[in-house]
VMD Tcl script that draws the C-alpha trace (Angstrom):
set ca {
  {-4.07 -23.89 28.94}
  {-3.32 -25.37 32.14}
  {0.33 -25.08 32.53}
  {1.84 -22.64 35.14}
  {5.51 -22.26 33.27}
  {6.04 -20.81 29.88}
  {9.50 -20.04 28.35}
  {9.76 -17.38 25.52}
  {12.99 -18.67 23.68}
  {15.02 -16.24 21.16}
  {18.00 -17.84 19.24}
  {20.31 -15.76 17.24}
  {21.58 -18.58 14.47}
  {24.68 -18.30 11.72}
  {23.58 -16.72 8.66}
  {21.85 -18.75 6.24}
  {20.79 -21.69 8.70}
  {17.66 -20.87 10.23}
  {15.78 -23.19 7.59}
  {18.22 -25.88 8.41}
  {17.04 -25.61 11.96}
  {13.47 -25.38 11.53}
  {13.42 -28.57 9.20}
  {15.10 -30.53 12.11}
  {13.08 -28.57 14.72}
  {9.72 -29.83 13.37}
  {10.69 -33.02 12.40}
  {12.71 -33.97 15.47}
  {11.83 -31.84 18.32}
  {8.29 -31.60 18.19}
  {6.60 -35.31 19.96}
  {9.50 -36.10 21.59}
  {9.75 -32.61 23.91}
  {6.29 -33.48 24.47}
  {6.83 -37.43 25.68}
  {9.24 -35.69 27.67}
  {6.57 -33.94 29.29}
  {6.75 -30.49 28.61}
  {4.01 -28.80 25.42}
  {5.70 -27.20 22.55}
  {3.45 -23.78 21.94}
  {4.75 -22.72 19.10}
  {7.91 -21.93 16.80}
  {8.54 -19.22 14.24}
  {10.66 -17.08 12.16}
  {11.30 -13.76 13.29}
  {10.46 -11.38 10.29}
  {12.60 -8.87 10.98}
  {15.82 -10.67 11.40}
  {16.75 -13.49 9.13}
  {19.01 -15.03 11.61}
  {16.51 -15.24 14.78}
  {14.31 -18.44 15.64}
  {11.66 -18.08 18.50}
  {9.49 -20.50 20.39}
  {7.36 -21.39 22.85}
  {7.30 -24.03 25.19}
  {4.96 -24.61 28.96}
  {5.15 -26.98 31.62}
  {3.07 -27.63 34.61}
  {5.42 -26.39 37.13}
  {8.92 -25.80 37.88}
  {9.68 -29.00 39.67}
  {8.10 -30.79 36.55}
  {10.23 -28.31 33.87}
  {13.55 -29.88 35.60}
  {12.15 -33.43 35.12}
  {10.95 -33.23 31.55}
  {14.65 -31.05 30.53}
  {16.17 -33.57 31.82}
  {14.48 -36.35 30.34}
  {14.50 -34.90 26.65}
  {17.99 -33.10 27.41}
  {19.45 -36.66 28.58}
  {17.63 -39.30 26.35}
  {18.42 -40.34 22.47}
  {16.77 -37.78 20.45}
  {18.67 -34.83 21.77}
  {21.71 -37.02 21.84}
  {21.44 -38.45 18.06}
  {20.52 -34.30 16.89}
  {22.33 -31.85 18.98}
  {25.13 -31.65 16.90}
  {23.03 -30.76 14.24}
  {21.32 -28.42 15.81}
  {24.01 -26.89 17.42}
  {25.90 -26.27 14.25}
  {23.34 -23.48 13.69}
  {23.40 -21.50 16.93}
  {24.99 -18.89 18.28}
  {23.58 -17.88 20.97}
  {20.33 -19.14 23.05}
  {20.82 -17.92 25.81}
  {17.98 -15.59 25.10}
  {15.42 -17.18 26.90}
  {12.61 -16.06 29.66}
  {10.59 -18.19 32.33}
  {7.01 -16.97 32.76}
  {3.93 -17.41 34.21}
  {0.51 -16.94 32.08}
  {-1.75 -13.88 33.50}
  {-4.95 -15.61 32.99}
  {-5.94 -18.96 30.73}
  {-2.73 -18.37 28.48}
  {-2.70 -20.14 25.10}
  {-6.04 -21.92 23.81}
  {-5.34 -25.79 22.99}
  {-4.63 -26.44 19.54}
  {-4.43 -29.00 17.12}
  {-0.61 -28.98 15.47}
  {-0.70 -29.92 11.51}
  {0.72 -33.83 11.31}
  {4.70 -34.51 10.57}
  {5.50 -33.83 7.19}
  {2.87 -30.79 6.66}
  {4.85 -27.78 4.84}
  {2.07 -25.05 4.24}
  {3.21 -22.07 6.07}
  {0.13 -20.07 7.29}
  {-0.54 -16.78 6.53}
  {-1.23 -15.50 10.33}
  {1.47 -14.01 12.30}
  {2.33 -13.25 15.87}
  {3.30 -10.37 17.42}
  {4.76 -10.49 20.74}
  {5.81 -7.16 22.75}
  {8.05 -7.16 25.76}
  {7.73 -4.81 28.34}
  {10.07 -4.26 30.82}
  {9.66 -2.76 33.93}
  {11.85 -1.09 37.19}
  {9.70 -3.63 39.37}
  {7.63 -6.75 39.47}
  {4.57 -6.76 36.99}
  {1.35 -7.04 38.72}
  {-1.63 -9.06 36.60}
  {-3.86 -5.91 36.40}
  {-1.56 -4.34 34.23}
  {-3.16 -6.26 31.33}
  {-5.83 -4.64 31.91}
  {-4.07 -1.45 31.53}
  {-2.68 -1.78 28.05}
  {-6.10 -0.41 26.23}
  {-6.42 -3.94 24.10}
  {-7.33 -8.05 24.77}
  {-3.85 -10.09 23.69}
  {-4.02 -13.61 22.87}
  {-2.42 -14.32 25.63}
  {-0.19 -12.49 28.70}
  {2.51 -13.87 30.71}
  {4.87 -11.90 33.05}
  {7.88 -12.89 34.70}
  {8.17 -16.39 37.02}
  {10.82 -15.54 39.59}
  {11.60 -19.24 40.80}
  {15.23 -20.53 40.29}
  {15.93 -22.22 36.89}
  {15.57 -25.68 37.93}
  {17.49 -26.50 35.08}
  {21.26 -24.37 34.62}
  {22.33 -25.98 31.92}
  {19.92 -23.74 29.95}
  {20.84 -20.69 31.24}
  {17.44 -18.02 31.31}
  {17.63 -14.68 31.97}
  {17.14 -13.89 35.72}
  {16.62 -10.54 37.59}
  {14.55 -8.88 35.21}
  {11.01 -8.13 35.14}
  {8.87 -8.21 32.65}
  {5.46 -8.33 31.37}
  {4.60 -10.17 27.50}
  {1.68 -10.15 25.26}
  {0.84 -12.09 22.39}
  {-1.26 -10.92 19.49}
  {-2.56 -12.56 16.38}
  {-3.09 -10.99 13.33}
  {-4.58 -13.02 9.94}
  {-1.90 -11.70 7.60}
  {0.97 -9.72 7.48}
  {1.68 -6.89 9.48}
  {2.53 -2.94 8.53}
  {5.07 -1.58 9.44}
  {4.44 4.20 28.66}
  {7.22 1.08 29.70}
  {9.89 0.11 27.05}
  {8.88 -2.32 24.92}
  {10.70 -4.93 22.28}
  {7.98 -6.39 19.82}
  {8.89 -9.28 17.55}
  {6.71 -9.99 14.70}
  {6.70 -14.00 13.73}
  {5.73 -15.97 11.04}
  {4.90 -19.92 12.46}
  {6.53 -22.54 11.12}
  {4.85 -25.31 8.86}
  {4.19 -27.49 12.41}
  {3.39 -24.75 14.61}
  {0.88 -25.29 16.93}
  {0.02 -21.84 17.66}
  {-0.63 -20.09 14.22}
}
mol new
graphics top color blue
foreach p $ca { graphics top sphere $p radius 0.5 }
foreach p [lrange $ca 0 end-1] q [lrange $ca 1 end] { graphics top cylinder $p $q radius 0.2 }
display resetview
């Protein structure tokens, strides 16, 4: 993975919908983000709340972020679907701008449109947060290899009209595990299931 900008997105949806957004998601938001030019990691139901959706997305840089937003943000797609997408959200305002700690996510190969197997593998991503500004070696002090770390990218959101959250620091690892999972710095972990088109599962 070469891209130097990686948002962690968490929406909280109206009960019942977050299979109504998914369906759209995949079939809608999937190539077009990325002629936009911005990669779409991954997307996934949180397992522990039947309301959250989460995803991944990367871009090269920030000045590049504000020109593929815009682009998708501005152009037809987002235009003919937001309403529809909207309808299911109540809040997305959950989202954090990072930078990888190392080579990130491995390239993938997503499953074509209209693929509906769910795999069986699922993600579990931690978030620590800290009084101060994450340094890269403290991967190396968590006792285990992730998939993949990121910590927190302190440019200016080069793009306000999707508000991140700002002022905080914090440091996120991704796991995979094959199958389902049993049950120092404060930590939130969020265990997801990828969608039928996710990239990263």
């Amino acid at each position: 993975m070469t891209d130097q900008v990686v948002e962690l997105r968490q929406y909280t949806l109206r009960p019942g919908t977050r299979d109504t957004l998914i369906e759209l998601f995949d079939r809608e938001f999937l190539e077009t983000q990325e002629a936009a030019g911005m990669r779409v990691i991954g997307q996934f139901r949180d397992e522990a709340d039947p309301d959250r959706f989460v995803w991944l997305r990367s871009f090269p840089d920030m000045e590049k972020r504000e020109r593929a937003l815009s682009t998708f943000y501005g152009g037809p797609v987002w235009a003919r679907h937001r309403d529809a997408a909207r309808a299911t959200m109540v809040d997305t305002d959950n989202a954090f701008v990072l930078r990888p700690v190392g080579d990130g996510f491995p390239l993938y190969d997503r499953p074509l449109p209209g693929s509906t197997a769910l795999p069986e593998s699922r993600f579990l991503v931690t978030v620590h947060y800290g009084d101060e500004p994450f340094t890269d070696s403290y991967a190396d002090e968590l006792g285990y290899q992730p998939l993949a770390c990121f910590r927190s990218e302190y440019a200016a959101n080069t793009f306000p009209a999707l508000p991140v959250r700002e002022g905080e620091h914090v440091f996120v690892t991704v796991e995979r595990f094959a199958g389902a999972l049993r049950g120092g710095a404060r930590k939130e972990e969020l265990v997801l299931r990828p969608t039928s088109r996710s990239g990263l599962r």
